[in-house]
C-alpha positions as CSV (number, residue, x, y, z in Angstrom):
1,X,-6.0,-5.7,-20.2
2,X,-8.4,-8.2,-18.3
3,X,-9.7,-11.5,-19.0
4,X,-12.1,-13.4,-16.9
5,X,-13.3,-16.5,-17.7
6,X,-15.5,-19.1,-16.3
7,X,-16.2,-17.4,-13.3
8,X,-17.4,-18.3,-10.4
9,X,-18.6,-17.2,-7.3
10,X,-21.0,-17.9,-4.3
11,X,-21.9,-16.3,-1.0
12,X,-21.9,-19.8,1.1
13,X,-24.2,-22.0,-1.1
14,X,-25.8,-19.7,-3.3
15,X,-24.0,-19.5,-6.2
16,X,-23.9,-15.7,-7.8
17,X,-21.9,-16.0,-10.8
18,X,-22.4,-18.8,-13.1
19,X,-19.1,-19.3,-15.4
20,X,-19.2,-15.7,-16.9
21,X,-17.2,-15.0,-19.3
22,X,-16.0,-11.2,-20.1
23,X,-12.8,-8.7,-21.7
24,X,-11.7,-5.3,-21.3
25,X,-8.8,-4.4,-23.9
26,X,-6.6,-1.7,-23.4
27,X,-8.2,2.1,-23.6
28,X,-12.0,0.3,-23.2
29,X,-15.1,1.6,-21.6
30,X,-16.8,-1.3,-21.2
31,X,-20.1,-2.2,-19.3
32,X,-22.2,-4.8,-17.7
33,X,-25.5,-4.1,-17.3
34,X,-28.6,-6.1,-15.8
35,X,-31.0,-6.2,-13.0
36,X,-30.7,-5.8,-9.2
37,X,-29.2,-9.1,-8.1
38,X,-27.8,-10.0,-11.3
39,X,-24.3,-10.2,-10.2
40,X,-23.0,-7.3,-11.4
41,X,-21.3,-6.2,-7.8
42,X,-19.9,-9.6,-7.1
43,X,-18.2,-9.3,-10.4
44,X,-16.2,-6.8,-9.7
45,X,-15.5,-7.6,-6.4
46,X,-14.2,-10.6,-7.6
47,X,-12.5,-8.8,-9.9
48,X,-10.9,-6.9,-7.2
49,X,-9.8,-9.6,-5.1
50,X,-12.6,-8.6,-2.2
51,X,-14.2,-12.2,-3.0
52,X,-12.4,-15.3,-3.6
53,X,-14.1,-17.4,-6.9
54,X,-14.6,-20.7,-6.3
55,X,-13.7,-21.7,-9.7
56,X,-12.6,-20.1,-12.9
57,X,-9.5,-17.2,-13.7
58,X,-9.0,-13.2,-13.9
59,X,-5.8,-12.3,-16.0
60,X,-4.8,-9.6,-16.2
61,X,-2.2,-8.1,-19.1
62,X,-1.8,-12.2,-18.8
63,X,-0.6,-12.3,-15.5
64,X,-3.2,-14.5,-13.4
65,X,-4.4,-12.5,-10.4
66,X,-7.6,-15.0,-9.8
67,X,-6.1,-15.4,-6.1
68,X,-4.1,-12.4,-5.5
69,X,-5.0,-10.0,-2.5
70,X,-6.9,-7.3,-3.0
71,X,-4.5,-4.9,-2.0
72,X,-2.2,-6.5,-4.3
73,X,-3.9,-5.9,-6.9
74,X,-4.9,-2.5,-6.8
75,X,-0.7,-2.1,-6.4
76,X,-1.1,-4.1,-10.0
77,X,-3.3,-1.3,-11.4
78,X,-7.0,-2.1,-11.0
79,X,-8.8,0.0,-8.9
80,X,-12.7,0.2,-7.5
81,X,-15.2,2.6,-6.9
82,X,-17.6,0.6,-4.8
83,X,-21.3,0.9,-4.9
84,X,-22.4,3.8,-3.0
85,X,-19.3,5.5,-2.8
86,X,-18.2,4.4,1.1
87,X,-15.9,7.3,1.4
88,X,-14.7,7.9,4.7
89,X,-17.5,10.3,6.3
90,X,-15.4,11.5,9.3
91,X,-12.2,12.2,7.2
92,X,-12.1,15.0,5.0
93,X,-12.1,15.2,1.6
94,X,-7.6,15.5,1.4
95,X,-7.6,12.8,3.7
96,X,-10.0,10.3,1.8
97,X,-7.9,11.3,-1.2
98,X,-4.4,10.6,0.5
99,X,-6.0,6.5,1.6
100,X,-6.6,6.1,-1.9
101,X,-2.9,6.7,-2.3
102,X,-1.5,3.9,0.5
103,X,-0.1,1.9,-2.9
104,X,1.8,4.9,-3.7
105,X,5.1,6.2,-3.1
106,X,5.3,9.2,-1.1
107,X,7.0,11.3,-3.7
108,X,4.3,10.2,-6.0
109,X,1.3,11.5,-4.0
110,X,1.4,15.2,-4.7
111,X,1.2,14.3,-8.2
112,X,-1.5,12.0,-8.0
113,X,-3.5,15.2,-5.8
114,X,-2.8,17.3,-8.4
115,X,-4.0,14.8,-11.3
116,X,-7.0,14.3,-9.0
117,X,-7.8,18.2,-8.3
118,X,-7.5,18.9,-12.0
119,X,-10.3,16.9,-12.7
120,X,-12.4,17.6,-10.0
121,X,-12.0,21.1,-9.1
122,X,-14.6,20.9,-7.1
123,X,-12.4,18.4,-4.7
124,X,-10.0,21.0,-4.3
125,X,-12.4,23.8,-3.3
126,X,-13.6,21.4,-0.7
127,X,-10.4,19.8,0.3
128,X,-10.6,20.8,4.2
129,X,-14.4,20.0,4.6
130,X,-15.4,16.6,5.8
131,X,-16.2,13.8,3.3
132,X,-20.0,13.0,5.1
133,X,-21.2,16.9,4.5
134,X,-20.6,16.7,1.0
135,X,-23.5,16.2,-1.7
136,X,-24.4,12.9,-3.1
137,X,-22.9,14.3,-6.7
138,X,-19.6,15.8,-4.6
139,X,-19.5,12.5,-2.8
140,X,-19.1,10.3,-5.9
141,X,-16.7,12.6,-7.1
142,X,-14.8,12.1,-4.3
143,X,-15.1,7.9,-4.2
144,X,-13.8,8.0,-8.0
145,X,-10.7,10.7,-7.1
146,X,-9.9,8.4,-3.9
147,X,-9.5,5.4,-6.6
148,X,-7.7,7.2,-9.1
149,X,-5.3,7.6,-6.6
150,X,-3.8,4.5,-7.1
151,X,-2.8,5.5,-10.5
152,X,-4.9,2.5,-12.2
153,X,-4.9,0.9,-15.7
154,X,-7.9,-0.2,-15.2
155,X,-10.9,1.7,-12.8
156,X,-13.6,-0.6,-12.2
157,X,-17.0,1.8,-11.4
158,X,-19.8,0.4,-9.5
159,X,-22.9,2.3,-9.7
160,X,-21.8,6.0,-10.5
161,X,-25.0,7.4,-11.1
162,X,-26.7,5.7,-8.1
163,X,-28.7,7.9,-6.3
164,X,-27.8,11.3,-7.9
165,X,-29.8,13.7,-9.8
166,X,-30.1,13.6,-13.4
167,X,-27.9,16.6,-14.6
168,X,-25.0,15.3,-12.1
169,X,-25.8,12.0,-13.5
170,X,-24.6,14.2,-16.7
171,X,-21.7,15.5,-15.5
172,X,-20.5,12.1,-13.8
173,X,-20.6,10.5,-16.9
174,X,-19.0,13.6,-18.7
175,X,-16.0,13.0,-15.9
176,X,-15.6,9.1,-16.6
177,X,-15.0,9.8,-20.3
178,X,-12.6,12.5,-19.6
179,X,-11.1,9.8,-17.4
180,X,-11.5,7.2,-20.3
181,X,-9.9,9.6,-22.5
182,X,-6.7,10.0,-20.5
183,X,-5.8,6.4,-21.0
184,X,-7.1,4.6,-18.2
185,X,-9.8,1.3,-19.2
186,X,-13.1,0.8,-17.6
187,X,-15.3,-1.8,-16.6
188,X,-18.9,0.2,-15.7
189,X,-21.2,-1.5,-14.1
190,X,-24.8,0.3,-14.2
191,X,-28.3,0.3,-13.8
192,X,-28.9,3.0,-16.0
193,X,-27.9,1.3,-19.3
194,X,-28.8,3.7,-21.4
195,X,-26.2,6.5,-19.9
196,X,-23.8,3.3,-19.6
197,X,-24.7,2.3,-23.2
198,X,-24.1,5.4,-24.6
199,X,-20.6,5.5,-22.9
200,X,-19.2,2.0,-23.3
201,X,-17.9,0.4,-26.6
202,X,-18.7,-2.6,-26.2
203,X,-21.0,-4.4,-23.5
204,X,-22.5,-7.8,-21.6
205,X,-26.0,-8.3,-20.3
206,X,-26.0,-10.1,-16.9
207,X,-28.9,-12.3,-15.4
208,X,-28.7,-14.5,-12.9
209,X,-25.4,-14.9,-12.7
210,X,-24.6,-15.4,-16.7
211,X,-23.8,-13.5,-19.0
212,X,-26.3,-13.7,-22.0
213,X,-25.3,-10.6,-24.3
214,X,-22.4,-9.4,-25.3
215,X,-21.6,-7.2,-28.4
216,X,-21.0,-3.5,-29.1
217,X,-22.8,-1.1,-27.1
218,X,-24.4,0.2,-30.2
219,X,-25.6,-3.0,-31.3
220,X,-27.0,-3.3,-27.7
221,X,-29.1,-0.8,-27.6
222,X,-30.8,-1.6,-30.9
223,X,-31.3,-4.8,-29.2
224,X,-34.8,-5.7,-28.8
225,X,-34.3,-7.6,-25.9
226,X,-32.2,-4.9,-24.3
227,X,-34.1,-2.3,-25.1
228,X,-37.2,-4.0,-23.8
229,X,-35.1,-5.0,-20.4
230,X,-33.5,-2.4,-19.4
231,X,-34.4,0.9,-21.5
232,X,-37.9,1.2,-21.0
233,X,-39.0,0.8,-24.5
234,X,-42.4,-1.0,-24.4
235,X,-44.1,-1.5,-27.6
């Protein structure tokens, strides 16, 4: 499904990601997990065309989309859910579901509602209230409907859990493998590796702009190292 290799990227001359290296097959939950300023955001906004690499390639199904626009490619089938949802505060919650659809055809926008509403019902109760009144929980429901919109192969998630309380942390992560299950691959990037751990197949640690891990998720969290890191396990 997506292939990136030798990535990288730089904010002017501070260079973010190093030559990483990563895969998602078809069907895939997988995650990349590390420390703030790691480069786990540039990732996948490089990923999704919102920052231009200064060297390396992003396939995807073996097409190369390393300089396609972003909108372009979410019309190719990858899709984001940014870090801290930036929904549309002022709109409400149809409307911020309806921009997620602008790669759609018309005809095909009811459907993708009604796709959307059936796994948030809680979107459709609040369809007519404004995005910025909702909850933090309701609020991350709604950034991941808005990209699911688009009808994506592959949802890229940046920080789900950020912010939320733990048993909505629960029920977001209940929600991505419901999504997971429907066919639709995942890259998840998170700070809370356990919950993403114990979600994903298969997994890469990030630091400093490198990826230094990668292996099943299972065998990730029996990893000393990992579980040292970025679980909290102290000896």
């Amino acid at each position: 499904m997506l292939k990136v290799e030798n990535l990288h990227t730089s904010y002017g001359k501070i260079e973010a990601l190093s030559g990483i290296d990563l895969e998602v097959g078809d069907g895939e939950i997988v995650t990349l997990i590390g420390g703030n300023g790691a480069g786990k955001t540039t990732a996948l906004k490089t990923i999704a065309g919102l920052l231009r690499p200064g060297k390396g390639r992003i396939s995807l199904e073996g097409r190369d989309i390393t300089r396609t626009p972003a909108h372009a490619i979410v019309r190719l089938g990858v899709s984001l859910s940014p870090e801290g949802r930036k929904i549309f505060p002022d709109l409400t919650v149809l409307e911020n579901l309806e921009m997620g659809a602008f790669s759609r055809p018309p005809g095909d926008i009811k459907r993708e509602l009604d796709s959307a509403f059936s796994i948030f019902p809680l979107l459709s109760e609040r369809r007519n209230q404004l995005g910025g009144t909702l909850s933090g929980g309701e609020q991350q429901m709604l950034a991941i409907g808005r990209a699911l919109m688009s009808s994506p192969k592959l949802l890229l998630l940046d920080e789900p859990s950020l912010g939320l309380a733990p048993k909505v942390v629960e029920t977001i992560f209940d929600i991505i493998k419901k999504i997971n299950a429907g066919g639709t691959a995942i890259l998840l990037v998170e700070q809370n590796a356990n919950m993403a751990l114990c979600t994903a197949s298969r997994g890469y640690v990030i630091e400093s702009g490198r990826i230094v891990l990668a292996d099943s998720a299972a065998s990730l969290y029996g990893n000393e190292r990992v579980r040292h890191a970025y679980l909290g396990v102290s000896d």
